[in-house]
N, CA, C and O atoms as CSV, one atom per row, in Angstrom:
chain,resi,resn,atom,element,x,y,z
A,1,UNK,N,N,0.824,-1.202,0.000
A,1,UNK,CA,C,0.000,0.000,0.000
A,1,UNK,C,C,0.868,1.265,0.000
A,1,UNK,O,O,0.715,2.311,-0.631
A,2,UNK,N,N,1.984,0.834,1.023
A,2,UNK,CA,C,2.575,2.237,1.145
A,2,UNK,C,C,3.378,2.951,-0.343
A,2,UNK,O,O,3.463,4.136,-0.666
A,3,UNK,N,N,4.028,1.391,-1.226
A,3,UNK,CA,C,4.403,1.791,-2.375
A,3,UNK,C,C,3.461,2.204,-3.484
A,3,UNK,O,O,3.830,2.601,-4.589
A,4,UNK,N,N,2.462,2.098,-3.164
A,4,UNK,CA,C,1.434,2.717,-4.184
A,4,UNK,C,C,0.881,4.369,-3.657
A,4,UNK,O,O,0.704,5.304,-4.438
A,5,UNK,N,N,0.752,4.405,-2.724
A,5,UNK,CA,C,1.032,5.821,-2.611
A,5,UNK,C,C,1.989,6.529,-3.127
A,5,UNK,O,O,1.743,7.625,-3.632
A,6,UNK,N,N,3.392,5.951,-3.077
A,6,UNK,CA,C,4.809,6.808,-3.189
A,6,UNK,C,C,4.636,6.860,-4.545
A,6,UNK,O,O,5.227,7.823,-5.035
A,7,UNK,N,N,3.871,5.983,-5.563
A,7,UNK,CA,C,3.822,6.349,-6.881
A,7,UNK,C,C,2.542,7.149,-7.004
A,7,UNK,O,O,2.654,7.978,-7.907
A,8,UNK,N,N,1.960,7.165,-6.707
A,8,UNK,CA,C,0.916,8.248,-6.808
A,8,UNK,C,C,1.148,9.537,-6.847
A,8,UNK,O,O,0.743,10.332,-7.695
A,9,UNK,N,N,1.901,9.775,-5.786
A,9,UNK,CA,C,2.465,10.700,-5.308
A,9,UNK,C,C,3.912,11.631,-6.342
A,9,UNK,O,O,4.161,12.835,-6.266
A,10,UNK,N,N,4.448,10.865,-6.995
A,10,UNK,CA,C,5.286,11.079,-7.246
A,10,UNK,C,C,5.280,11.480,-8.379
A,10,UNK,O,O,6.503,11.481,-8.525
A,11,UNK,N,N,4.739,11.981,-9.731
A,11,UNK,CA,C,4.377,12.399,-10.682
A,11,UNK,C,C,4.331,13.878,-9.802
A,11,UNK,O,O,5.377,14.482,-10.039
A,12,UNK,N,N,3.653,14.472,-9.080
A,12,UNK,CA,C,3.028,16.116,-8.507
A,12,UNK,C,C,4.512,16.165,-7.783
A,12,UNK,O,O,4.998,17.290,-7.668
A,13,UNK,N,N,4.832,15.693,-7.573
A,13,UNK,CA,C,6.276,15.866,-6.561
A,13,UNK,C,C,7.295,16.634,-7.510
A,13,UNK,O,O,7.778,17.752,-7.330
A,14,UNK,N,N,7.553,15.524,-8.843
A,14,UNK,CA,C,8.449,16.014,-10.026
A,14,UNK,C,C,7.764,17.136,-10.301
A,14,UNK,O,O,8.409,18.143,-10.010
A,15,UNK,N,N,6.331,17.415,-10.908
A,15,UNK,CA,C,5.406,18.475,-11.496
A,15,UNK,C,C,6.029,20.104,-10.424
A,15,UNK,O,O,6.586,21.167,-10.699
A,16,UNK,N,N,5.484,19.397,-9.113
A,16,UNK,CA,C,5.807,20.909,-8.427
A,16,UNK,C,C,7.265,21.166,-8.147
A,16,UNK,O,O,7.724,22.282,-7.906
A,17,UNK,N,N,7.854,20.212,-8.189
A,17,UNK,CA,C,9.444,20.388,-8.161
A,17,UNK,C,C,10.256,21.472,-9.193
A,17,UNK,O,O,11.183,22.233,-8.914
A,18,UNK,N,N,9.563,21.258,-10.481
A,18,UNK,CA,C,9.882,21.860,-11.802
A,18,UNK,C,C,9.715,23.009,-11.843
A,18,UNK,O,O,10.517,23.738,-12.426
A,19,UNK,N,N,8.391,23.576,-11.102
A,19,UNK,CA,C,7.684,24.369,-11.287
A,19,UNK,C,C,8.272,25.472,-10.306
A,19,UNK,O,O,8.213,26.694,-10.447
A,20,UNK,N,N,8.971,24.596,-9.070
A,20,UNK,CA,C,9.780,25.474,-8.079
A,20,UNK,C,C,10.913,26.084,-8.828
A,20,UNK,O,O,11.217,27.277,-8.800
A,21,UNK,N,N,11.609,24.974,-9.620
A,21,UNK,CA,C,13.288,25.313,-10.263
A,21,UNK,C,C,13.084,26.418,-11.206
A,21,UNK,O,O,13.796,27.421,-11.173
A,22,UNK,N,N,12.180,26.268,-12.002
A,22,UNK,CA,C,11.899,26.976,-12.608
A,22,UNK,C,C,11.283,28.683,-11.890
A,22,UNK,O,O,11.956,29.689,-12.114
A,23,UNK,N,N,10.376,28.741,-11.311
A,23,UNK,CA,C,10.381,30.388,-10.678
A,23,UNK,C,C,11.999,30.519,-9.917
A,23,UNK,O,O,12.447,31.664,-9.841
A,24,UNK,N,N,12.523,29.819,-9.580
A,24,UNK,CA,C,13.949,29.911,-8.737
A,24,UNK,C,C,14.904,30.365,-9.985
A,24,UNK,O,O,15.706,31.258,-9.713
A,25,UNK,N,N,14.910,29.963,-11.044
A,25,UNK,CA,C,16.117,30.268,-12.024
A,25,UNK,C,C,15.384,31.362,-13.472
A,25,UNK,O,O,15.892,31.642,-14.558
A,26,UNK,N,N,13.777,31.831,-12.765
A,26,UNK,CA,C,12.992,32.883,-14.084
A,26,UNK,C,C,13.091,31.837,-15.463
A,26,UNK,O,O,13.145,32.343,-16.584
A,27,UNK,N,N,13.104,30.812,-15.339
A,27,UNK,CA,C,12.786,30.111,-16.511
A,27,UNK,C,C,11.045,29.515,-16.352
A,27,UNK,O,O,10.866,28.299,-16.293
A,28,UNK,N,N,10.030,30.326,-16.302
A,28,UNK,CA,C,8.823,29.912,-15.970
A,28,UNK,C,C,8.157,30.474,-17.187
A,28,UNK,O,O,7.926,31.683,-17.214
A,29,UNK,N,N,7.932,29.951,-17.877
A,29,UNK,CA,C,6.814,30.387,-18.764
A,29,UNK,C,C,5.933,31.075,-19.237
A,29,UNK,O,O,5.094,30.175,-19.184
A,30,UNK,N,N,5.345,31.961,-19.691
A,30,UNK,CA,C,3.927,32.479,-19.734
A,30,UNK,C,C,3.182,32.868,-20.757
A,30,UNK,O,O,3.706,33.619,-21.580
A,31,UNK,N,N,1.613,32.392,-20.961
A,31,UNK,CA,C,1.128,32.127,-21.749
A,31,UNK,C,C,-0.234,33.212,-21.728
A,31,UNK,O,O,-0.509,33.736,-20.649
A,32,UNK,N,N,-0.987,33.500,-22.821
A,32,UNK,CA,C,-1.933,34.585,-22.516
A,32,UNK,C,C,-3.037,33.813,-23.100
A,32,UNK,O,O,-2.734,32.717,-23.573
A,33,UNK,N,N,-4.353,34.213,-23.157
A,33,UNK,CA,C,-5.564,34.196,-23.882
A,33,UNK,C,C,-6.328,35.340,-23.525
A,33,UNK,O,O,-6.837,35.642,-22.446
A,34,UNK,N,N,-6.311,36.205,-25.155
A,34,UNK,CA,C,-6.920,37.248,-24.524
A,34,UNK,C,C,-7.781,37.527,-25.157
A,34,UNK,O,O,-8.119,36.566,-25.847
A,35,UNK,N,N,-8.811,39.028,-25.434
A,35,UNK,CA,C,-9.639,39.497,-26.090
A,35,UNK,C,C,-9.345,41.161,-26.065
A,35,UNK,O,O,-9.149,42.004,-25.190
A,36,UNK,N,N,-9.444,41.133,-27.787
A,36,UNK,CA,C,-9.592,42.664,-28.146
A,36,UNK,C,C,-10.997,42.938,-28.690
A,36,UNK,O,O,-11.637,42.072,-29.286
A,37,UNK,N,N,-11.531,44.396,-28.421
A,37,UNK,CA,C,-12.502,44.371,-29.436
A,37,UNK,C,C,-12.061,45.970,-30.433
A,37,UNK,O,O,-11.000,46.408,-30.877
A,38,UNK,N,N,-13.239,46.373,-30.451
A,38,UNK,CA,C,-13.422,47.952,-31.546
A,38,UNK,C,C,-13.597,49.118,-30.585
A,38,UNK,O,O,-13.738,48.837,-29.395
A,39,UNK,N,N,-13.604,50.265,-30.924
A,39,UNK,CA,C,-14.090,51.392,-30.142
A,39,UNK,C,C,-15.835,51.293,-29.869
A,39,UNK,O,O,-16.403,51.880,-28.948
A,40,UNK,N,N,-16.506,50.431,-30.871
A,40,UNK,CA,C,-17.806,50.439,-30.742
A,40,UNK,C,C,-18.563,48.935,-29.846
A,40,UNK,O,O,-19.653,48.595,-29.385
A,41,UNK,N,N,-17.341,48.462,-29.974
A,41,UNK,CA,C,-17.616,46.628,-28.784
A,41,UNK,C,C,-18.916,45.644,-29.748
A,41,UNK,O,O,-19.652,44.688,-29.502
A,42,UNK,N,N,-18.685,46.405,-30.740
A,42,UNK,CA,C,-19.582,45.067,-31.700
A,42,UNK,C,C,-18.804,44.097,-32.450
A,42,UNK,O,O,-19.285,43.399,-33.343
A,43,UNK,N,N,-17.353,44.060,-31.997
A,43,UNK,CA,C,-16.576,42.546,-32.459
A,43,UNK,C,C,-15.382,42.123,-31.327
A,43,UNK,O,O,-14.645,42.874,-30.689
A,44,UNK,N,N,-15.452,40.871,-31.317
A,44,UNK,CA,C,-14.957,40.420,-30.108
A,44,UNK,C,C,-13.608,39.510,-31.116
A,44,UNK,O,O,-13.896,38.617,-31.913
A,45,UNK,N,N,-12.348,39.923,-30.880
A,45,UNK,CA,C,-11.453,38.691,-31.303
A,45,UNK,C,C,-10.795,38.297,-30.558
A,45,UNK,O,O,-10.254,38.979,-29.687
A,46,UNK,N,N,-10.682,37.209,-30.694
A,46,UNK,CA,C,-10.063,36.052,-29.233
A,46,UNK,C,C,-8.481,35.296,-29.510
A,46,UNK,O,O,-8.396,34.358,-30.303
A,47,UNK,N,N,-7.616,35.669,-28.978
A,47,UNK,CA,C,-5.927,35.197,-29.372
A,47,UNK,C,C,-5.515,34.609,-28.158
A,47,UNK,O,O,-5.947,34.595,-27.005
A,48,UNK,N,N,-4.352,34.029,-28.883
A,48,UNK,CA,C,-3.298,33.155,-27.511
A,48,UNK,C,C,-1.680,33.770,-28.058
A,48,UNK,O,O,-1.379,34.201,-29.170
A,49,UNK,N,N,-1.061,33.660,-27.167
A,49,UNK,CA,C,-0.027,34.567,-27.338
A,49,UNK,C,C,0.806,34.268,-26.125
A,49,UNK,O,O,0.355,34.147,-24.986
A,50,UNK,N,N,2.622,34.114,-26.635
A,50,UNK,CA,C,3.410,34.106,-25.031
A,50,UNK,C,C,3.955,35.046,-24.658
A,50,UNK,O,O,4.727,35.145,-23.705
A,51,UNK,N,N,3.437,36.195,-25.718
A,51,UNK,CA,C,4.253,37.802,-25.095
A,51,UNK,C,C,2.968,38.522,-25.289
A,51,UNK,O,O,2.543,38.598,-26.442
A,52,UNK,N,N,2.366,39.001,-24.432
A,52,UNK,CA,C,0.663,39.996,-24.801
A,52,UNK,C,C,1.568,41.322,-24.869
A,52,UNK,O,O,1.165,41.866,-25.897
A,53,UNK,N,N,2.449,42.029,-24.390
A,53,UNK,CA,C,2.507,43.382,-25.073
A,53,UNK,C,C,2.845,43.475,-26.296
A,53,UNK,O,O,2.150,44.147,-27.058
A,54,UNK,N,N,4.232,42.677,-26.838
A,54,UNK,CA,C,4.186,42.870,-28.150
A,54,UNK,C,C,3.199,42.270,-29.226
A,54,UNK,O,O,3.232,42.640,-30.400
A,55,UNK,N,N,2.195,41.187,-28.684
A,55,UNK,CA,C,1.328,40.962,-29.922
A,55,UNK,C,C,0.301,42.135,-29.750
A,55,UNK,O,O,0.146,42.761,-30.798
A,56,UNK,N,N,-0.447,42.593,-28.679
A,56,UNK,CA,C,-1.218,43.433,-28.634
A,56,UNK,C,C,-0.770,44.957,-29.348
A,56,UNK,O,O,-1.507,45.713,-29.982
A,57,UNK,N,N,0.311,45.087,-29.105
A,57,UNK,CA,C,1.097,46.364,-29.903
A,57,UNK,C,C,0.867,45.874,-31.439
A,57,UNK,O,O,0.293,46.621,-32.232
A,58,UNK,N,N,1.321,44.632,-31.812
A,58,UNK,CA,C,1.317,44.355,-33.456
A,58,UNK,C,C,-0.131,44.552,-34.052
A,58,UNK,O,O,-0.387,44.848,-35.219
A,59,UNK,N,N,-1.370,44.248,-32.641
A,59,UNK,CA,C,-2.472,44.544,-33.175
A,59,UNK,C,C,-3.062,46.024,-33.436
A,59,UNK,O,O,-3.964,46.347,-34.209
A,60,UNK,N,N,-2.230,46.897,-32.497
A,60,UNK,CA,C,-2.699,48.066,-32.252
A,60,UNK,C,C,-2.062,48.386,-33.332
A,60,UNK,O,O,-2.943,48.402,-34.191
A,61,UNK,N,N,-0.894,48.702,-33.914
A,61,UNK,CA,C,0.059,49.240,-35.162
A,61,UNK,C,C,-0.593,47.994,-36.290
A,61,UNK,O,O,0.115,48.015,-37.297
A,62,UNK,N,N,-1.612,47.028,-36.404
A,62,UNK,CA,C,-2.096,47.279,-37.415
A,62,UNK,C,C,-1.069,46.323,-38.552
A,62,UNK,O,O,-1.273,46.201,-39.759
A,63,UNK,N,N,0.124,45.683,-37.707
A,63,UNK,CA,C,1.349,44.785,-38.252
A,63,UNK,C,C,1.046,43.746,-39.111
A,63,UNK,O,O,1.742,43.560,-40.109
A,64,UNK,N,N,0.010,42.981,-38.829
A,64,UNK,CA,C,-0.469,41.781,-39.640
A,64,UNK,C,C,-1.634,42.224,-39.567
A,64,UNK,O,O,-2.322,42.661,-38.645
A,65,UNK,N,N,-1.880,41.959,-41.351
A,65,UNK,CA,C,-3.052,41.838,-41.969
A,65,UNK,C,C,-4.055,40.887,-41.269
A,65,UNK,O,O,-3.597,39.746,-41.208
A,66,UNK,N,N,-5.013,40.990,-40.843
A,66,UNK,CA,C,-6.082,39.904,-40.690
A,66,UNK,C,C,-7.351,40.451,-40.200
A,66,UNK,O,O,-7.840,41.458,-40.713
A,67,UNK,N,N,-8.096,39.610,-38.886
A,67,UNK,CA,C,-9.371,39.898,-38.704
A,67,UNK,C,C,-9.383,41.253,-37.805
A,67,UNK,O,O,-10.272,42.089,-37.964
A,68,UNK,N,N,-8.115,41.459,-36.643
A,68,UNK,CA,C,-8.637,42.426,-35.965
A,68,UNK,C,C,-8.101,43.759,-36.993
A,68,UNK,O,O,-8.518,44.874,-36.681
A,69,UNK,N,N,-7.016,43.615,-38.431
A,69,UNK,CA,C,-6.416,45.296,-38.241
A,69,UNK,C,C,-8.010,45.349,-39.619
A,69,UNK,O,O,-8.495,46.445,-39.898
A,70,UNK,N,N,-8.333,44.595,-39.997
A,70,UNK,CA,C,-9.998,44.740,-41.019
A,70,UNK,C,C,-10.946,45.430,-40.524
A,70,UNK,O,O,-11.684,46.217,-41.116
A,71,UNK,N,N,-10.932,44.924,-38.595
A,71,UNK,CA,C,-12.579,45.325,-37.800
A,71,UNK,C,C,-11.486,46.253,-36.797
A,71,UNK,O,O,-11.859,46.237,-35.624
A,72,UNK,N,N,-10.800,46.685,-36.925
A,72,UNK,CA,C,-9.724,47.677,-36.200
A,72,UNK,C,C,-10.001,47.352,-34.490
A,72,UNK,O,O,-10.393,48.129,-33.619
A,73,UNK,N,N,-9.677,46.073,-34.406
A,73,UNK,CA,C,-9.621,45.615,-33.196
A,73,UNK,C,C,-8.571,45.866,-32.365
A,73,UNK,O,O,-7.579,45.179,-32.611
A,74,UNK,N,N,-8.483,46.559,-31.546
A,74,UNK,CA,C,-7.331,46.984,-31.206
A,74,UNK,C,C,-7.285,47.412,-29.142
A,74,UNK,O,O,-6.239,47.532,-28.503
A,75,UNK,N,N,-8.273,47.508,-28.735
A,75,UNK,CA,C,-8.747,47.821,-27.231
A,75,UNK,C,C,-8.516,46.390,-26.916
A,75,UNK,O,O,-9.283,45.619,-27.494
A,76,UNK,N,N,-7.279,45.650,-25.815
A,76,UNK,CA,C,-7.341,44.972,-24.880
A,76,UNK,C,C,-8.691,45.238,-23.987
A,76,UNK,O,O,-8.929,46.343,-23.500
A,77,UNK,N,N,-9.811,43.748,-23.779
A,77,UNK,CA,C,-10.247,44.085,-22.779
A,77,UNK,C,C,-10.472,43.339,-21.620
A,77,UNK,O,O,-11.044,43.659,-20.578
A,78,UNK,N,N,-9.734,41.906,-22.087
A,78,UNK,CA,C,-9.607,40.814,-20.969
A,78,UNK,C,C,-8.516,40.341,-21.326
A,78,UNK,O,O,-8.078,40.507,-22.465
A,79,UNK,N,N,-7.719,39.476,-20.130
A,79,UNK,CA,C,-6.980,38.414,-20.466
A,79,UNK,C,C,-6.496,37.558,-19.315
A,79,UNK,O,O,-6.593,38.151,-18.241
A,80,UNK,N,N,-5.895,36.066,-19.212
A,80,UNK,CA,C,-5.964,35.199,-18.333
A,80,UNK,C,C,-4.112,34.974,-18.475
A,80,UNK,O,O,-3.566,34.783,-19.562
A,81,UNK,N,N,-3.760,35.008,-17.851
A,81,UNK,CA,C,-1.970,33.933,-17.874
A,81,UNK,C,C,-2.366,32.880,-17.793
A,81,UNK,O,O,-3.540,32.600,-17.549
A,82,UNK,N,N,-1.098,31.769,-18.058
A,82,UNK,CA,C,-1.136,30.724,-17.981
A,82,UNK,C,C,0.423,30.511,-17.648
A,82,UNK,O,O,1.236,31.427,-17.523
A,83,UNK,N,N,0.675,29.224,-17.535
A,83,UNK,CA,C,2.099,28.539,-16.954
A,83,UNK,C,C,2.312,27.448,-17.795
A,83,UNK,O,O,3.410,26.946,-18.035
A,84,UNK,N,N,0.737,26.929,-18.441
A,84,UNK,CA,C,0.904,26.034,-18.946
A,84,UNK,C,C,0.377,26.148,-20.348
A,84,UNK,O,O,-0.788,26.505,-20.520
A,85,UNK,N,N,1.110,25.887,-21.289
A,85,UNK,CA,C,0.751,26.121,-23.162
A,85,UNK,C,C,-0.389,25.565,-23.308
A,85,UNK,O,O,-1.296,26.182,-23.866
A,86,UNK,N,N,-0.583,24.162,-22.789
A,86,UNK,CA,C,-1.918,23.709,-23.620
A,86,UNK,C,C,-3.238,23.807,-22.733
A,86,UNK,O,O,-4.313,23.427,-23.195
A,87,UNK,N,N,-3.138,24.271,-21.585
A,87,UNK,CA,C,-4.329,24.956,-21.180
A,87,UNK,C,C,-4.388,25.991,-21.476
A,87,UNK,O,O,-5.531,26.414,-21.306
A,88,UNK,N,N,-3.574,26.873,-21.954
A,88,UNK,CA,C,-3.901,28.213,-22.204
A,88,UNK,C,C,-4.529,27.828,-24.174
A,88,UNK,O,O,-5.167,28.728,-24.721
A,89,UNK,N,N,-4.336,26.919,-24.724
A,89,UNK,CA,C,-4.748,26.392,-26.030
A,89,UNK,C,C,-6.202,25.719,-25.944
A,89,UNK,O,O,-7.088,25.622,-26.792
A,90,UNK,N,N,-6.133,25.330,-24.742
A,90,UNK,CA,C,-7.529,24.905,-24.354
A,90,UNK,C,C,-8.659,25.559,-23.970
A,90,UNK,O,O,-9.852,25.318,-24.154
A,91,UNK,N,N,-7.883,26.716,-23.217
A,91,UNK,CA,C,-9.147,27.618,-22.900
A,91,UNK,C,C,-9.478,28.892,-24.103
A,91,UNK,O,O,-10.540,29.456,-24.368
A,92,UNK,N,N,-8.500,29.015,-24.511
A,92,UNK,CA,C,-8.647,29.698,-26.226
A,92,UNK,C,C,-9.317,29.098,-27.069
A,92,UNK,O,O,-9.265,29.783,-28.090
A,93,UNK,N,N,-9.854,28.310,-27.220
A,93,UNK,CA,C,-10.350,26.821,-28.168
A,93,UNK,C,C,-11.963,26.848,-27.279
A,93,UNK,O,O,-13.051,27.105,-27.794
A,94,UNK,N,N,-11.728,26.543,-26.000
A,94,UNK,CA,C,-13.447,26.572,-25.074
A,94,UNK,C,C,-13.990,28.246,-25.410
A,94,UNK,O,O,-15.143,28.305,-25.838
A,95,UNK,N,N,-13.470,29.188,-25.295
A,95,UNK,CA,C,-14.042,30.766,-25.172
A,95,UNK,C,C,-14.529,31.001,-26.895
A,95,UNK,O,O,-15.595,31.527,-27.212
A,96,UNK,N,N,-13.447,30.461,-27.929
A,96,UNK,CA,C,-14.465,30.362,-29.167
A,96,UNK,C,C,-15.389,30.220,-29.288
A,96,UNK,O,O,-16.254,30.973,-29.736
A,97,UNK,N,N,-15.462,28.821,-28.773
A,97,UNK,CA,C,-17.412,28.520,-29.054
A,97,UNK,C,C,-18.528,29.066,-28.220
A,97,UNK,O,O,-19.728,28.911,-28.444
A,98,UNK,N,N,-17.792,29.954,-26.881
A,98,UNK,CA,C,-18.819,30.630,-26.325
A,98,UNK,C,C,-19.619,31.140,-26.965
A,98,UNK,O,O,-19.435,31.340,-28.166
A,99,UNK,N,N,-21.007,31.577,-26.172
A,99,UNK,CA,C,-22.086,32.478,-26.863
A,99,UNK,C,C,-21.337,34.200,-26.322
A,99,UNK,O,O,-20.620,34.588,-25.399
A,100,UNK,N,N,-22.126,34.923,-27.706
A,100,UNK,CA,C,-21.382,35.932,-27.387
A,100,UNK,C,C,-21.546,36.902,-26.007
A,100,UNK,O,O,-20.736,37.725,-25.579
A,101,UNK,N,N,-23.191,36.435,-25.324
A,101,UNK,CA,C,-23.496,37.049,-23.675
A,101,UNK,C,C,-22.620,36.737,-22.670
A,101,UNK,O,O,-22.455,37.227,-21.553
A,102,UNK,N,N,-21.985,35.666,-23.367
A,102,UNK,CA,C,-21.174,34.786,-22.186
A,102,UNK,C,C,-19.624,35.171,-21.653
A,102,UNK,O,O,-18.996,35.048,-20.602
A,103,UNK,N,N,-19.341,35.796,-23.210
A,103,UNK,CA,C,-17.869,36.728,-23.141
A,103,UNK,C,C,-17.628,37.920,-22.725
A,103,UNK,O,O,-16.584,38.458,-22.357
A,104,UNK,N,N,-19.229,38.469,-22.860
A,104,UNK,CA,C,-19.200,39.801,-22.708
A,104,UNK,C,C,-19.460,39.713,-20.638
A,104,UNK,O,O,-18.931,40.409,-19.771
A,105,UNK,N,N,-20.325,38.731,-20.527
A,105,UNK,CA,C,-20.401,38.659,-19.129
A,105,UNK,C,C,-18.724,38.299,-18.445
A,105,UNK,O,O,-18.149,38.705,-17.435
A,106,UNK,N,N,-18.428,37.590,-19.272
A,106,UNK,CA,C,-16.338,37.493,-18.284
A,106,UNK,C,C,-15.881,38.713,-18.462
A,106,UNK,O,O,-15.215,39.278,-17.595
A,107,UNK,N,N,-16.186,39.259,-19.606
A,107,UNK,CA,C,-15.291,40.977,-19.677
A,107,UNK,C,C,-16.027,41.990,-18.485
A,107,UNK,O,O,-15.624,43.051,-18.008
A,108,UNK,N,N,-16.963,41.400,-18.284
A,108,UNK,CA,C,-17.851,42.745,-17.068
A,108,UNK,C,C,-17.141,42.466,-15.793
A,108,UNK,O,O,-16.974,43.271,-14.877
A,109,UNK,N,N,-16.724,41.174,-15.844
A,109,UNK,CA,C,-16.583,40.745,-14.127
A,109,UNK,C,C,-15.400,41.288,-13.957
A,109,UNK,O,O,-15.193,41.297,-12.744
A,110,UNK,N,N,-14.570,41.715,-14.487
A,110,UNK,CA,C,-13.211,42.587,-14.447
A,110,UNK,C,C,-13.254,43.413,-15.226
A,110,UNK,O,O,-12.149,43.887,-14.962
A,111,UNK,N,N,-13.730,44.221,-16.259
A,111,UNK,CA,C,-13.429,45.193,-16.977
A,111,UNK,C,C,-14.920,45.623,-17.514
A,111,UNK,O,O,-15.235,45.625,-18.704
A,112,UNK,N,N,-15.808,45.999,-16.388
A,112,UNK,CA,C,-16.963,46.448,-16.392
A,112,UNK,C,C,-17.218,47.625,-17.405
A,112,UNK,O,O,-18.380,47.561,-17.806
A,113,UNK,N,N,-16.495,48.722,-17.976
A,113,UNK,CA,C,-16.623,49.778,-18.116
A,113,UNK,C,C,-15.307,49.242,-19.808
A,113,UNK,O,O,-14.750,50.100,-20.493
A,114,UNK,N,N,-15.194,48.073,-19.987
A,114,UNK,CA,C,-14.434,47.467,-20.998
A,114,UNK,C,C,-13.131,48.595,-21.482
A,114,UNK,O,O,-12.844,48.883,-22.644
A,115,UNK,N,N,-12.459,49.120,-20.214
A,115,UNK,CA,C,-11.720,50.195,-20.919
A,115,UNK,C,C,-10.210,49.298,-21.491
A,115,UNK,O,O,-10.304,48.073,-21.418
A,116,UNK,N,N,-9.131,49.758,-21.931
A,116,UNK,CA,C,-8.632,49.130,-22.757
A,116,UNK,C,C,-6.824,48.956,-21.548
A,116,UNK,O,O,-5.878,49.659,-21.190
A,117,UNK,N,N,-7.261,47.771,-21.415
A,117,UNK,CA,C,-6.407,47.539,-20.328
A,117,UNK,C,C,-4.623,47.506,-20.564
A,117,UNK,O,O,-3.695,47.285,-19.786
A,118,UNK,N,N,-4.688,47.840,-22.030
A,118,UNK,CA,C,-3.232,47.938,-22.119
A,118,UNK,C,C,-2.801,49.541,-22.566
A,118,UNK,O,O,-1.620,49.780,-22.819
A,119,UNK,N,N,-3.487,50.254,-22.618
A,119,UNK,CA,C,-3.917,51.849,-22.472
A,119,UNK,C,C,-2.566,52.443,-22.345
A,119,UNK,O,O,-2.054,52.988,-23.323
A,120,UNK,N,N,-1.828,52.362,-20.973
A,120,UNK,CA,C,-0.727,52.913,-20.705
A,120,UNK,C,C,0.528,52.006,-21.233
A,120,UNK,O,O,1.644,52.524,-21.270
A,121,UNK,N,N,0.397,51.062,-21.518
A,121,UNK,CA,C,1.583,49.861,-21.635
A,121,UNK,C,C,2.829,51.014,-22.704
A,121,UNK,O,O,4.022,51.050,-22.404
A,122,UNK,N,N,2.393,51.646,-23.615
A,122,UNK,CA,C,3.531,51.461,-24.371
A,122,UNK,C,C,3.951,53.074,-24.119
A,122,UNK,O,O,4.602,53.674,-24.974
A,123,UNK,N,N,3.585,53.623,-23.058
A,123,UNK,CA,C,3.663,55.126,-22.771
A,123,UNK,C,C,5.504,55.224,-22.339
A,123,UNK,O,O,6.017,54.160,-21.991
A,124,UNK,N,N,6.118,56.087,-22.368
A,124,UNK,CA,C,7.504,56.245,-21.896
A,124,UNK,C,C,7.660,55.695,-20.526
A,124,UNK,O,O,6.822,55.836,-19.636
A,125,UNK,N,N,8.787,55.057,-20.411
A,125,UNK,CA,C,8.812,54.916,-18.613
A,125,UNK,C,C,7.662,54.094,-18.609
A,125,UNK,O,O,6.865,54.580,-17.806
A,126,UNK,N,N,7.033,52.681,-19.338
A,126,UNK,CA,C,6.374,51.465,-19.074
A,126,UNK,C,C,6.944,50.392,-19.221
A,126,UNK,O,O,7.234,50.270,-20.411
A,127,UNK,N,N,7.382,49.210,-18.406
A,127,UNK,CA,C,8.155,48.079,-19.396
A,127,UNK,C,C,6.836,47.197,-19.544
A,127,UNK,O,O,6.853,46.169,-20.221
């Protein structure tokens, strides 16, 4: 019995072990899923990303052609970290198929007033 615990156990042991070495030596990861919309909040686009200032900047300058620089998506108005890539792929992948009351209700519960949370990021004297 007791050796079946110690293997049980021992998978979260290595997991949180890693997870220690890693914040101990800044080799920790980080992962985003976020949402931009318009000045008018009638389009919602949903990204994953492991650096949110510079992709959110590439969205704001308009850098790559696609859906948000078309619907000039460009206002950060939510976003989640992650530690881990494929939950942060997972929950980017679940918030797609949300209904759209449902996104707009996660953007209220923190960004009630949907102002654009990366606003100051690229001001002088921001890292």
């Amino acid at each position: 019995m007791r050796n079946r615990m110690i293997n049980d156990v021992g998978p979260l042991l290595i997991y949180c072990f890693k997870i220690f070495l890693e914040l101990q030596f800044g080799q920790m990861k980080e992962y985003f899923v976020y949402m931009l919309t318009n000045k008018y909040h009638n389009v919602l686009y949903i990204g994953f990303t492991n650096n949110i200032r510079r992709r959110v900047y590439e969205h704001k300058q308009k850098l790559v052609y696609g859906f948000t620089s078309k619907y000039n998506c460009t206002k950060l108005v939510w976003f989640e970290q992650f530690s881990d890539v494929n939950l942060a792929i997972a929950r980017e992948k679940q918030l797609k198929t949300w209904e759209r009351s449902w996104k707009n209700n996660l953007i209220e519960k923190l960004n009630p007033e949907w102002r654009d949370l990366a606003s100051n990021w690229y001001l002088k004297g921001n890292k």
